[in-house]
N, C-alpha and C positions, 0 to 999 in steps of 0.2 A: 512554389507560388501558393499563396492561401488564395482559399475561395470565397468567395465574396457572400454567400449564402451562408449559415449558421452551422458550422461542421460536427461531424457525426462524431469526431472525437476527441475529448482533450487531452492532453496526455499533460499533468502537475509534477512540476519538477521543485521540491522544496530545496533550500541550498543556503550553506554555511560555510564561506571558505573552506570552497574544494573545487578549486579554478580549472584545475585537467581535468577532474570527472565530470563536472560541468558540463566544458566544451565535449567530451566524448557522447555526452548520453544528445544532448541538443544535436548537434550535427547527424546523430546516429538514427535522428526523427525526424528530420526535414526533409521535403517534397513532395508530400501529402496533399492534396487539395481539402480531402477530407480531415485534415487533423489540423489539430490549434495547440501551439506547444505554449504552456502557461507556467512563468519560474517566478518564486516565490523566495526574494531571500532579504535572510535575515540580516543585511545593512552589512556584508563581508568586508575584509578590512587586505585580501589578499590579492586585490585585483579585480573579482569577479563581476564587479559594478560595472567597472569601465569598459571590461569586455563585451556586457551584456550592452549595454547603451551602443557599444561601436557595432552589434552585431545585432541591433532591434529588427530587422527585415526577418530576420528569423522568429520572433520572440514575437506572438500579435499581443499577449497579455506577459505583462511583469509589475510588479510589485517590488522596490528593494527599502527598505524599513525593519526596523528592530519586531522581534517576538518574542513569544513565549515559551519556543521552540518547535521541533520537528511537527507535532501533531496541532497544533496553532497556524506554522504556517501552511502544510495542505488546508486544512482549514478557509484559510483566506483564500487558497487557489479555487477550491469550490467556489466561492461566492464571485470570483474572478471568472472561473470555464462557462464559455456559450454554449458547446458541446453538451450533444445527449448524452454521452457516454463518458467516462473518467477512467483513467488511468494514471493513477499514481509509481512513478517510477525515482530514485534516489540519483545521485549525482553519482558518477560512475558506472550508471545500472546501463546494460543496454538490451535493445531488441534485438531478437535472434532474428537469421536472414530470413524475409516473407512475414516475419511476424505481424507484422501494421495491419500488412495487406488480409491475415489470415481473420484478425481481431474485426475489421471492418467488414469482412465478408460474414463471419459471425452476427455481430450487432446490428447491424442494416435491416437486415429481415426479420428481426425481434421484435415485437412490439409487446410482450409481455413479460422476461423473465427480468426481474431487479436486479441480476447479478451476471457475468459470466465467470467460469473459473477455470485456466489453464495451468500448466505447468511449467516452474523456472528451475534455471540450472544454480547452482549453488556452487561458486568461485573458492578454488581454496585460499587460504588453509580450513580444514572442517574441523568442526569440534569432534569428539568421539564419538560414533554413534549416528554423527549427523548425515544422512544420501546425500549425493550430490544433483537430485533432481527432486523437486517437492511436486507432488501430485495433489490435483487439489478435490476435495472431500465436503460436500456440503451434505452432508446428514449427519443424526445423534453425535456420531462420531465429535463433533466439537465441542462438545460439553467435555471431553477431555481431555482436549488439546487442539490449539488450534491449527484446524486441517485447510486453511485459506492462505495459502502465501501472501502477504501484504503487496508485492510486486505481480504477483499475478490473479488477481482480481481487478475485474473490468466491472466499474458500478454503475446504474443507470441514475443520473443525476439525480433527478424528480424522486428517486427511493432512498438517498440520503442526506439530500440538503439541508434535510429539514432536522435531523438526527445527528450528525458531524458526528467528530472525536473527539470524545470527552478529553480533556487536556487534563482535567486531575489525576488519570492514568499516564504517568510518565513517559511507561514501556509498553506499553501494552493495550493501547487505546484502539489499536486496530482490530486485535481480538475480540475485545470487548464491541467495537462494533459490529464484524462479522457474527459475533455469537448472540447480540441481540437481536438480528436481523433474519436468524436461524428461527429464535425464540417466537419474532411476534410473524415466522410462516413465509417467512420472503423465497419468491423461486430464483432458480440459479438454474441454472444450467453448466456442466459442468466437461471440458474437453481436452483428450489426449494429444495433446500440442504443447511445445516448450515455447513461450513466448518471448523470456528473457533470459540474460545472463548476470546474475546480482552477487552482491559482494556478500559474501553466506555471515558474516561479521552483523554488524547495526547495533540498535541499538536497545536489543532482547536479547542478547547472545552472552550476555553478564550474569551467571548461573548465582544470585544470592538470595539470602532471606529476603532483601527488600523485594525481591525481584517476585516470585514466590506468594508474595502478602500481597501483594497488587493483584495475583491470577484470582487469588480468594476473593477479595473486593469484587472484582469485576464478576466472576460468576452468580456473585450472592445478587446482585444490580442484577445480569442481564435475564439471569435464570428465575427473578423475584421469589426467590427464598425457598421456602418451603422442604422437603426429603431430598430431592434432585439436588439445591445449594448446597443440602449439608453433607450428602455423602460429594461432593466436589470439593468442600473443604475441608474430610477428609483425605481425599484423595490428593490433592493439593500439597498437604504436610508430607505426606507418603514419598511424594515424586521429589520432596526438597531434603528428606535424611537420606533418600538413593542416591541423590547426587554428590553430597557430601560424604557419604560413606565410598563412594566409586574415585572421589577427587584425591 
C-alpha cells in the first residue's frame, strides 16, 4: 500500500526490455508505505509495457516512452520521484532482506548529509580482479576511481536535481556525478551494510579505449583542470596499458 503523504523514498527503476528483471527488482520493493517505486522505460517492445500497465497498483510513477538511454531515463525518473531520497536500482537489481527497512531507518533522521553510501554484492560472473562486495568510499580516494557504487548510493533529491547525469557521458555519467559532488564538498555519510544484490556486468564493465577517454573527460570537468586533472589524466592512460597488457 503507498501512503498518501509524500514518501521518504523513491527507489528509479530505468528499464529496456528486460521483462524478468523487471518484475524481480518491482516486486522485490513493494509494501512500503514509505517508498514510491518510480520505472522509467525506454518504449520496450518485449512485453514490459503491458506488464507494467496490468500491474500499475504497484507502480505510483511510470513513464514508458523512447530515450536517450540509461542515464536520460534516470534522469527523467528524478524529475518524476516525490520522494526526499532516491535510489536508483537496475532491472534485475534487488534489495537484500531488511535492506528498505535499514535505508529508511538511515534517511529519516538526516536532515543534512547529501548522500548516503552502503555496500552491494556483486553477482557473478566477476571480471578478474573484481570483489564480490563494493564498499563504498567517499573521500580523495575517488579522484581515482570511483569508490560509490552506482546501486548503492542513496541521493537526497534537493542535492542533485538540479546537477543530473550528464548523458554525453555514455558509461560513466554516474561517476562523474559522484565525483563532482565530492568536488564541490557534498557530505555523505557512509555505512557497513550490503543493501543490494546487482548484476556486477552493466554497462562500465567494457574495459576499452573509449571507455578510458570518457574517465579523462569527466575527471578534467568534475575536478576543473588544473595539476589534480592532469596527473588523473595521467593516471588514467596508466590504468588502460595495465589492462591491455594483463588481457
Amino acid at each position: 500500500m503507498v501512503s498518501s503523504t509524500s514518501p521518504i523514498l523513491s527507489i528509479i527503476i530505468p528499464s529496456f526490455n528486460q521483462l524478468e528483471g523487471l518484475k524481480n527488482t518491482i516486486q522485490s520493493c513493494t509494501g512500503y508505505g514509505d517508498v514510491e517505486i518510480v520505472v522509467v522505460d525506454g518504449d520496450s517492445t518485449d512485453g514490459s509495457k503491458a506488464w507494467l500497465i496490468d500491474n500499475a497498483e504497484l507502480i505510483p510513477k511510470l513513464r514508458t516512452a523512447p530515450d536517450k538511454g540509461i542515464y536520460d531515463a534516470m534522469n527523467k525518473g528524478i524529475d518524476l520521484a516525490s520522494g526526499i531520497w532516491l535510489w536508483f536500482l537496475g532491472t534485475g537489481d534487488t534489495p537484500k532482506k531488511g535492506a528498505i527497512d535499514k535505508v529508511l531507518e538511515k534517511v529519516k533522521s538526516d536532515s543534512e548529509s547529501d548522500l548516503h553510501g552502503f555496500s552491494v554484492e556483486l553477482l557473478p560472473p566477476l571480471e578478474p580482479g573484481v570483489p564480490p562486495f563494493y564498499s563504498p568510499d567517499f573521500s580523495s580516494n575517488i579522484k581515482w576511481r570511483n569508490t560509490m557504487h552506482h546501486q548503492g548510493v542513496i541521493y537526497r533529491k534537493s542535492s542533485i536535481e538540479n546537477l543530473k547525469y550528464d548523458i554525453k557521458y555514455r558509461v560513466l555519467a554516474d561517476y562523474h556525478l559522484n565525483l563532482k559532488l565530492w568536488s564541490e564538498g557534498a557530505s555523505c555519510k557512509c555505512h557497513d551494510f550490503t543493501i543490494a544484490s546487482v548484476d556486477a556486468g552493466g554497462v562500465s564493465r567494457n574495459f576499452n579505449k573509449r571507455l578510458y577517454a570518457e574517465e579523462r573527460m569527466l575527471k578534467r570537468d568534475a575536478l576543473g583542470g588544473g595539476f589534480s586533472a592532469l596527473v588523473q589524466t595521467f593516471w588514467t592512460r596508466i590504468k588502460y596499458l595495465r589492462k591491455k597488457l594483463a588481457s
